[in-house]
MARLUMTOR-210104 format. One record per residue: x, y, z of N, C-alpha, C in turn. Coordinates in pm, whole numbers, plus 32768, in hexadecimal, padded with zeros to 4 digits. Example, Ala and Ser with C-alpha at 12.3 -4.5 7.8 and 13.67 -1.06 7.14 Angstrom:
85277DC7830C84CE7E3E830C85287EB6830C85057F1F82C485577F9682CA850A80038313
***
This chain:
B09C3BA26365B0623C246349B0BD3C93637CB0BE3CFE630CB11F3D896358B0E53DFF6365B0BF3DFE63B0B09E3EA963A4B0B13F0563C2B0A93F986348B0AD400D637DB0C34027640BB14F40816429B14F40C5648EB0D1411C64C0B083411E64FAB05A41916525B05541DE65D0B04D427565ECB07E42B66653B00E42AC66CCB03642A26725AFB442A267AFB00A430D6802AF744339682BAF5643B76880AF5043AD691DAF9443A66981AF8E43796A10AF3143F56A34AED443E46A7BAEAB44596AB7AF00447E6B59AEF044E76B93AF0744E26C36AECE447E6C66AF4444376CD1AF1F43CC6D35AEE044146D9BAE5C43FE6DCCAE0944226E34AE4B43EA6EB9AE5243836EACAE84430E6F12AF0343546F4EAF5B439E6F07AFD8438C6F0EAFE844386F57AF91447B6F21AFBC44E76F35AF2944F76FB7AF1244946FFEAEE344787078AF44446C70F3AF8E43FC7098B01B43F970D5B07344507101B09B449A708FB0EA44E270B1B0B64571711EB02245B2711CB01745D67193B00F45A27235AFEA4527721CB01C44ED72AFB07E44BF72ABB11144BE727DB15644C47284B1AD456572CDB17A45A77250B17C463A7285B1424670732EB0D94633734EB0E5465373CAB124460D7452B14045887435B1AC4546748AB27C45887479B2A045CE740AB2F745DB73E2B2F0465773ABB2B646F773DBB29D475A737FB32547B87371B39047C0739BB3F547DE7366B431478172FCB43E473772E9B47B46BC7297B42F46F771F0B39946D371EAB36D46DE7195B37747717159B36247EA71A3B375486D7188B423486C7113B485482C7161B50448367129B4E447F57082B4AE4796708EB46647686FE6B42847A86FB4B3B547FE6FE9B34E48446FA7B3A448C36F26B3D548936ED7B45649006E8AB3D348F36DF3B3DA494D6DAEB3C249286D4FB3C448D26CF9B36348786CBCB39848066C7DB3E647E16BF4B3FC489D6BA9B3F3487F6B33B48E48B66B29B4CB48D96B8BB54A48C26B9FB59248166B7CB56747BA6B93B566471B6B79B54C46F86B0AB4B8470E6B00B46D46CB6AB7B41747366A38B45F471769EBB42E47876999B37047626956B34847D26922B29E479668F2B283475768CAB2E947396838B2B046C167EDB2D746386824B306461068ADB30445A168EFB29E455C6960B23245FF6968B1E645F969BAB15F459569A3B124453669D3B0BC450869B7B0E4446C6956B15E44646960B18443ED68F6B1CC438C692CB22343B369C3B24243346A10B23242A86A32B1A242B26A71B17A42576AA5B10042876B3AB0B642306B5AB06842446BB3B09442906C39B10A427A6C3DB12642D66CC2B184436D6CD8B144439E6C4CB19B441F6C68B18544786CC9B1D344B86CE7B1B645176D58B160458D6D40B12F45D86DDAB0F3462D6DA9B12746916D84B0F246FA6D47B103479B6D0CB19047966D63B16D47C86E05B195482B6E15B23A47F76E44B27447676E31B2CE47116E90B32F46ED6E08B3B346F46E13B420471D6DB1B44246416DB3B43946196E29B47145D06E48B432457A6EB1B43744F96EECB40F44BD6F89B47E44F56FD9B445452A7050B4A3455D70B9B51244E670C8B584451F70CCB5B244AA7102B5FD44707186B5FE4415718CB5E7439971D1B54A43967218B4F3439971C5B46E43B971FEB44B431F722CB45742BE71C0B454420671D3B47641FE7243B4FF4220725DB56841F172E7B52442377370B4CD42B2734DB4A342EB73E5B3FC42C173E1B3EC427C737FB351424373D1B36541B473DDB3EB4159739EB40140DF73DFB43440FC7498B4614169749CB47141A6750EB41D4195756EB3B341C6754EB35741C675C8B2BE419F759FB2C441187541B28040B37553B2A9402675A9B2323FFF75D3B2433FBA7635B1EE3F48760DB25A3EBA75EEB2083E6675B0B1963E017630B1B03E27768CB13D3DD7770AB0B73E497705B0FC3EB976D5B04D3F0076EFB0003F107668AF8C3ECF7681AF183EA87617AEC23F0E762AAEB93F837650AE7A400C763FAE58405275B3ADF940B475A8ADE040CE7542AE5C413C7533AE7F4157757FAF0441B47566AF72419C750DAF9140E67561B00440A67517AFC74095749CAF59405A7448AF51405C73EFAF3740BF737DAF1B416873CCAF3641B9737BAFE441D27346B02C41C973CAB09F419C7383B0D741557315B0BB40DA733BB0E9408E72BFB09240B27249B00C40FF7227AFF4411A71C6B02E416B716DB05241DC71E1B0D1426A71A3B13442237168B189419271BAB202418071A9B1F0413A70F2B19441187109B17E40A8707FB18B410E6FF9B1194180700DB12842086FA0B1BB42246F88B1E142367007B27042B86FE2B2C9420B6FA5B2F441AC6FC2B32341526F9CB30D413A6F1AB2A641476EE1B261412C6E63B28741856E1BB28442286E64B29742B26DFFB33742996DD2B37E42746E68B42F42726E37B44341E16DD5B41141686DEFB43241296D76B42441516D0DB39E418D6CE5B3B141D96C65B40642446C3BB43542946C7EB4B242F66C75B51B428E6C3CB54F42416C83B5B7421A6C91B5CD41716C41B51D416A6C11B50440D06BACB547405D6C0EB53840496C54B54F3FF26CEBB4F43F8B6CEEB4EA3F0B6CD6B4953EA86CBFB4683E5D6D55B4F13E766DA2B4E13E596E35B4A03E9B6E7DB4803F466E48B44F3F8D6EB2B3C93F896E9EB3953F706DFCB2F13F556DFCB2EA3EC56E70B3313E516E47B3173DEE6EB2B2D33E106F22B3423E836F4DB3513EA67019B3013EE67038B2AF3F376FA9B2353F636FB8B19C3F4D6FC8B1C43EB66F7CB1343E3C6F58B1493E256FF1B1BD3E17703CB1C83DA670DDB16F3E3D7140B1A13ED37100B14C3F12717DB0F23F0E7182B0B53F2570E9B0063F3770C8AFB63ECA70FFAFFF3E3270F5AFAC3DC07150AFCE3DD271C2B02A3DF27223B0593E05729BAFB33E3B72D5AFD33ED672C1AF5B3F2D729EAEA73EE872B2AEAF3E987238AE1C3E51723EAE113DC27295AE7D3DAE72D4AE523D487342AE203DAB73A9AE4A3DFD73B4ADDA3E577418AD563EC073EBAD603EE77395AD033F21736DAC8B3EAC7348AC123EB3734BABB13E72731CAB583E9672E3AAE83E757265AA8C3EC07222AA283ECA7267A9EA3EAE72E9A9A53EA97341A9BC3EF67387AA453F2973D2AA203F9B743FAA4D401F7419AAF33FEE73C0AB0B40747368AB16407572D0AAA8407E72BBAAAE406F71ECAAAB40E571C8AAE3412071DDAAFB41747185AB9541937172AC0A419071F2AC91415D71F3AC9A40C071BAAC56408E71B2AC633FFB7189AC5B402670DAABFD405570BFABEF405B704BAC6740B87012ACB44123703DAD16413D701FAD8741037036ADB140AE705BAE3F407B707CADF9402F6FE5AD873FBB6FEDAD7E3F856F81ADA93FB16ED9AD66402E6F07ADA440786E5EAE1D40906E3CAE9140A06EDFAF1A40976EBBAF7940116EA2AF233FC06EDCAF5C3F486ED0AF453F286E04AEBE3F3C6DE7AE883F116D54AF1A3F726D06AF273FFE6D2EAF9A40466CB8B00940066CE5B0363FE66D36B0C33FBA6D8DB0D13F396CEFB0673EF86D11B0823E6D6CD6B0893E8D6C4DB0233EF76C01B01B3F056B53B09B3F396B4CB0E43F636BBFB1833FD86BA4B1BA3F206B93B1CE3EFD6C05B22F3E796BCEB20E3E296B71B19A3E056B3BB1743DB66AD4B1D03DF46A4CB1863E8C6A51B1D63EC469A2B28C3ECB69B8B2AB3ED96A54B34F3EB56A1AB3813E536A0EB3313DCE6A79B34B3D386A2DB2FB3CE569E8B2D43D696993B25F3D0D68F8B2053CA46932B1ED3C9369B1B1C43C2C69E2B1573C126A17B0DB3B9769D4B05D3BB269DEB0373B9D6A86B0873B456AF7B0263B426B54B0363BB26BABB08C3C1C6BCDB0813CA16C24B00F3CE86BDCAFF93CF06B4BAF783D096B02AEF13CD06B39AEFB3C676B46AE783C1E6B64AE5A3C396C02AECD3C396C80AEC03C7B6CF4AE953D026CD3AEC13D756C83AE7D3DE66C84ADD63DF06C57ADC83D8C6C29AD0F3D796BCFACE33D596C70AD1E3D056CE1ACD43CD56D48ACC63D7E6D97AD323D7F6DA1AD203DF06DF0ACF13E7D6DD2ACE83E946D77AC933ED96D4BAC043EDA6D30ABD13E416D18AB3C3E166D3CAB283E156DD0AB3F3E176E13AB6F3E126E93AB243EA66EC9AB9D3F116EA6AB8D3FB26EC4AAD83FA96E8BAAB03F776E14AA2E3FC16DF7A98D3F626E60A9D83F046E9FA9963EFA6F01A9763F496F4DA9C43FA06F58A98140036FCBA97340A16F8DA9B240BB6EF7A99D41136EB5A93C40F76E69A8C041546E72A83C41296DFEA84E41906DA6A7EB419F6D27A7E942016D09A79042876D3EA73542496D71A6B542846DBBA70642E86E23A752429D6E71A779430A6EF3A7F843066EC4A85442FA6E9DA8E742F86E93A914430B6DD9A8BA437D6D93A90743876D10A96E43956CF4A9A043F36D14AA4243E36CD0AA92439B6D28AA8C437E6DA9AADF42F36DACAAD7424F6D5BAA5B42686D2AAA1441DB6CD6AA6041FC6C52AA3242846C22AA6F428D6B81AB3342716B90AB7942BD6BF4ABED42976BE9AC1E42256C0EABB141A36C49ABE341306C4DABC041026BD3AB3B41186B6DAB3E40F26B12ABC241196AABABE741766AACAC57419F6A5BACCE415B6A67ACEC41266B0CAD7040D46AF3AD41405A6AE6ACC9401C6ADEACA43FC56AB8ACA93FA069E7AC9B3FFC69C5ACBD401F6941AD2B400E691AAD9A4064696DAE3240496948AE443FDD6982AE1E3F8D69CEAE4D3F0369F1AE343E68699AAD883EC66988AD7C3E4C68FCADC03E456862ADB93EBC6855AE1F3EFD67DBAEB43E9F67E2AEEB3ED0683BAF903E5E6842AF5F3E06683BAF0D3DBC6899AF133D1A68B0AEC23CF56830AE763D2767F0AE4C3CE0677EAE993CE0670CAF3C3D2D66F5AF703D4966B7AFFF3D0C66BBB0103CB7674FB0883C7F676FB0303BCB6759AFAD3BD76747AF6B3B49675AAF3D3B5E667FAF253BBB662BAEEC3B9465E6AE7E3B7065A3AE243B94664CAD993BA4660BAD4E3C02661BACE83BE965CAAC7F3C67659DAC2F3C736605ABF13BCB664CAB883BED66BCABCA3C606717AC653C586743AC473CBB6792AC8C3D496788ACB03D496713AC873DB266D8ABFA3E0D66F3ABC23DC366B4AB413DF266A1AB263E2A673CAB2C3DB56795AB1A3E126824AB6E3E90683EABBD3EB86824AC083F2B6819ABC03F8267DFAB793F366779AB273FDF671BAAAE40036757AA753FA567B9A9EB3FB167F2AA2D4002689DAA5F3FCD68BCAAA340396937AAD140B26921AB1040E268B6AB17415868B6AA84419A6886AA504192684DA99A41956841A94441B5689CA98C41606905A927416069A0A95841B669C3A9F6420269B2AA4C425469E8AA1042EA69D8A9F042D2693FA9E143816902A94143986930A8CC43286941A85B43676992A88043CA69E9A8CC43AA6A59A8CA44226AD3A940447B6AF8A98D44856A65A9DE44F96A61A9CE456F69EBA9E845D26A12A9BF465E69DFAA3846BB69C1AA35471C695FAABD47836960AA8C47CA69D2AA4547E86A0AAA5448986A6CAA9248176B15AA8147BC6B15AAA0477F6BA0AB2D471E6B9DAB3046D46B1BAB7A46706B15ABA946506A7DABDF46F06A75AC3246D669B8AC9D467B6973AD0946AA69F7AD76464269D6AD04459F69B0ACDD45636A1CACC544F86A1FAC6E44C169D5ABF94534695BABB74519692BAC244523689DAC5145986869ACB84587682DAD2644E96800AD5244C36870AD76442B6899AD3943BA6858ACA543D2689FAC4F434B6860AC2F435967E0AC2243B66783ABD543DA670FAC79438F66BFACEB43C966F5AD5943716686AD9B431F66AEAD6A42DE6727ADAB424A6751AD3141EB6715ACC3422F66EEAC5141AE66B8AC9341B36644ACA342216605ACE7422E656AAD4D41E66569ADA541C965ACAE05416F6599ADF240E5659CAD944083660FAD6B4042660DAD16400065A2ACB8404F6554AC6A405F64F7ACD3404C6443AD2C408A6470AD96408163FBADE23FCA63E2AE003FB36472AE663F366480AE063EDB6483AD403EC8647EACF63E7C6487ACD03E556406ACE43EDE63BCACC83F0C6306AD4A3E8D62B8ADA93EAB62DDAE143E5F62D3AE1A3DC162CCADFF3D9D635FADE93D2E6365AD673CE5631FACFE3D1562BCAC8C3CF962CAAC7E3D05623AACE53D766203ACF23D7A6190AC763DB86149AC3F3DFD619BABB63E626197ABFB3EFF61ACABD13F4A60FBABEE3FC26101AB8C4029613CAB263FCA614AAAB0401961A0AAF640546246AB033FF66250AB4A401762FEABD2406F6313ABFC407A628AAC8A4105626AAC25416E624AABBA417861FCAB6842046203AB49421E62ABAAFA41B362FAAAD141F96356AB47423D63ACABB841F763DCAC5F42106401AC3C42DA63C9AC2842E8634AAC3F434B631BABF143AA637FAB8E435F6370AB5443D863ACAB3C43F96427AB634379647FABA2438064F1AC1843E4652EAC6343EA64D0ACCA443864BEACA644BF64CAAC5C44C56447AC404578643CABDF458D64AAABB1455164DCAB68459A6580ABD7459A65C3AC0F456565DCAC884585666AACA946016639ACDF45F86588AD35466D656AACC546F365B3AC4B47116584ABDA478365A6AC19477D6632AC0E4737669DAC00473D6721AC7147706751ACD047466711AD6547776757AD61481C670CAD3B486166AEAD4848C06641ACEC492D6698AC8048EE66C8ABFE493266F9AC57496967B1ACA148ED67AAACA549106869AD3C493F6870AD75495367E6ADFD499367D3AE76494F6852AE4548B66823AEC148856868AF1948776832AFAA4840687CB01248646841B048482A67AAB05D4876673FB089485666A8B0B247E766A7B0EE47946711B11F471B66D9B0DF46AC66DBB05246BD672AAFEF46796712AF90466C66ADAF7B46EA668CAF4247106606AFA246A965A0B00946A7656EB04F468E654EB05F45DE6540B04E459E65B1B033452465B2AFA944E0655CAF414542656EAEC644F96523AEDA453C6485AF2A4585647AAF60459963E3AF7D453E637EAFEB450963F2B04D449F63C2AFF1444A63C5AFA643E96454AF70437663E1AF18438D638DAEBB44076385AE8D44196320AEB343F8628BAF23442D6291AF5F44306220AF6643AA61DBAFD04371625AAFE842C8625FAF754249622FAF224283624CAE6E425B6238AE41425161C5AE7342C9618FAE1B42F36107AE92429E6094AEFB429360CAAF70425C6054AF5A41B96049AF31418660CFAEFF40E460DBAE8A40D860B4AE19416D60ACAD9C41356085ADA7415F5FCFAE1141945FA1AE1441945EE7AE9641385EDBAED240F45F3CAEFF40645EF2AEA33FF55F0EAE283FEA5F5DADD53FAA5F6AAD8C3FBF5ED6AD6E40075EFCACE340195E5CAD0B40335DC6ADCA40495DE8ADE5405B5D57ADD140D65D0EADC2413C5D44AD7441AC5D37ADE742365D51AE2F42425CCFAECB42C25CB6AE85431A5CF4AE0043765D11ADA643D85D49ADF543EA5DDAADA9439C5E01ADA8437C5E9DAE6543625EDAAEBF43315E6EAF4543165E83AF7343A45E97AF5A43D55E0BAF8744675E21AF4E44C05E6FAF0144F75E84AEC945185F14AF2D45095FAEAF3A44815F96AF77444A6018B02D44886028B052446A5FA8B0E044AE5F5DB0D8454B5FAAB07845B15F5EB08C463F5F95B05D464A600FB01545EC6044AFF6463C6106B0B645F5612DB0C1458B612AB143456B6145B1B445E2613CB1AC45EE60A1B1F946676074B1FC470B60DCB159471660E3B17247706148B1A7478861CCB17F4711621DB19B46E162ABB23F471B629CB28F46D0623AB31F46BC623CB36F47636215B316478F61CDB332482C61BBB2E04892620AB29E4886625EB27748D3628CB24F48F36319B2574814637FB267481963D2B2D847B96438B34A47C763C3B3AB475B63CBB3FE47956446B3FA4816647DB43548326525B3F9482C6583B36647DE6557B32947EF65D2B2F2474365F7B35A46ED659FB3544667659EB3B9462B6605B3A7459B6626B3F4457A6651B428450365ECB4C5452265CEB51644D965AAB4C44463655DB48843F365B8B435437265A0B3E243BA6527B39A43FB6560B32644536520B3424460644FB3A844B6646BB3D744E463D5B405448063AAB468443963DCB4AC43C06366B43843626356B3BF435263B1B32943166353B307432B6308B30443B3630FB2BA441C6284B32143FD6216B3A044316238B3FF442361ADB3FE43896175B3F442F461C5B394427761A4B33342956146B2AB42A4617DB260428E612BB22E42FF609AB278436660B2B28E43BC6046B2D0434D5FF1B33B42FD5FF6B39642D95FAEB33142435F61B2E142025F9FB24641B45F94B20941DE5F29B1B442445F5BB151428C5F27B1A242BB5E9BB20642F85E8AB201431A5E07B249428E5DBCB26A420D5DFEB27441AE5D9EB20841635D6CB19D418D5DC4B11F41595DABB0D1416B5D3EB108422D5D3BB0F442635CC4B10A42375C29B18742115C12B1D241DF5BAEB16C41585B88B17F40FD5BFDB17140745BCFB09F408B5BADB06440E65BD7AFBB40E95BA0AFD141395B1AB02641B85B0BB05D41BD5A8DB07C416B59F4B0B6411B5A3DB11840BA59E0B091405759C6B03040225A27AFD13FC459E3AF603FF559ADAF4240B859BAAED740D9596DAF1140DB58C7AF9640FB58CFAFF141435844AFFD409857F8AFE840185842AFBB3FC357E9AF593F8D57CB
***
């Protein structure tokens, strides 16, 4: 089975940008020298499309040698809740620079702090640090799974992330519950997609579900934004596999809510932009599904537009998709053509 590319939405790491203020206060010159603007680096339309551990707003970069000064003055004989706030920081910022730098060793060195970490922490005396190192350990692992395609750091992130909602309910702990449901979503999403099946798939489409109950635009846009077109994507590659055009309509309309949410909370164009595209992408697989030149062409001019109208505010990946399935969609055209004209 092949399917359609489609784009996912990282929201802000909570976990991470926990980190990085206690980091900030063990090290507050260090981090200040980072605090630069970020879009000097990292321009917009790269924002939100990384991976789970992007940094926050306001940090250009990880201070550096930040790794090297809290291997510094951790102390592997003391089992304090101190030391293990350490190694929780160390595991984030480790996790944030592998991803900078696509470092397969440094997610590793990050999985070794985050357990370091939970041999001292316990869900019994401190769950609620327990339950966060857990959630960094679950992205640590979905970061190494999608760069080595590989289902069992996947299946460690499903533990540990069932794990975190042990002590995250929805009752007292909503949006820590909905954003574990969410990387629970993107975790089932890969792994059902590097494994082939639909069952867990399908769990991917029911977690983000559980996700969008207890998120809202006025509190939590980005992240509601996020879930509305990471289900759409999921929903698309399930349509796919299942060979059900029903499940490319709902994708659709999955889609066009993120699009409202990001439009409504005027986040940045290149997000908008992403639920465009699979939109688009959606509608061209759901009229070569059904056979249906309507729905092809349709898919042809939102494409068409994206590429004329928001082709500078793409990234590279982004447009040569579009200029793809533009190039699809209107052969799709021809060949439903060619069998009505006989």
């Amino acid at each position: 089975m092949t399917f359609t590319e489609t784009f996912i939405v990282y929201p802000a790491n909570r976990a991470l940008q926990r980190a990085v203020r206690h980091y900030s206060e063990l090290f507050p010159l260090q981090t200040e020298e980072a605090a630069q603007d970020r879009r000097e680096i990292l321009h917009d339309n790269f924002i939100h499309t990384q991976g789970s551990f992007e940094l926050p707003a306001e940090l250009a970069r990880i201070p550096d040698g930040s790794c090297d000064n809290l291997r510094g003055v951790i102390n592997e004989q003391d089992k304090s809740v101190e030391s293990a706030a350490l190694y929780n920081t160390l595991g984030n910022l480790l996790a944030a620079r592998a991803q900078q730098e696509q470092d397969d060793a440094g997610y590793e060195e990050a999985i070794k702090a985050f357990n370091a970490a939970l041999e001292i922490y316990s869900q019994e005396d401190t769950p609620e640090e327990w339950a966060w190192a857990q959630y960094g350990l679950a992205a640590a692992n979905h970061a190494l799974g999608i760069r080595r395609q590989n289902a069992a750091p996947m299946k460690a992130a499903v533990d540990a992330a069932t794990n975190a909602l042990l002590v995250w309910t929805r009752q007292d702990n909503p949006v820590e519950w909905a954003l574990t449901m969410h990387l629970l979503g993107i975790t089932f999403h890969q792994h059902g997609m590097m494994l082939k099946g639909n069952r867990t798939l399908q769990k991917s489409v029911v977690a983000f579900k559980n996700a969008l109950t207890e998120l809202d635009e006025e509190n939590t846009g980005i992240e509601l934004m996020a879930s509305h077109n990471n289900r759409g994507a999921v929903l698309h590659n399930l349509g796919e596999s299942e060979g059900n055009p029903d499940r490319i309509e709902e994708a659709i309309r999955a889609y066009d809510a993120s699009l409202d949410t990001s439009m409504a909370q005027q986040l940045s164009i290149h997000l908008a932009n992403i639920c465009r595209i699979n939109m688009a992408t959606a509608k061209r697989v759901l009229g070569e599904m059904r056979q249906d030149a309507a729905i092809t062409e349709e898919a042809a001019d939102e494409l068409e537009v994206i590429i004329e109208c928001f082709g500078d505010s793409c990234q590279p990946r982004f447009l040569e998709h579009c200029q793809q399935q533009l190039a699809l969609a209107r052969e799709q055209m021809q060949t439903v053509g060619s069998k009505a004209d006989a």
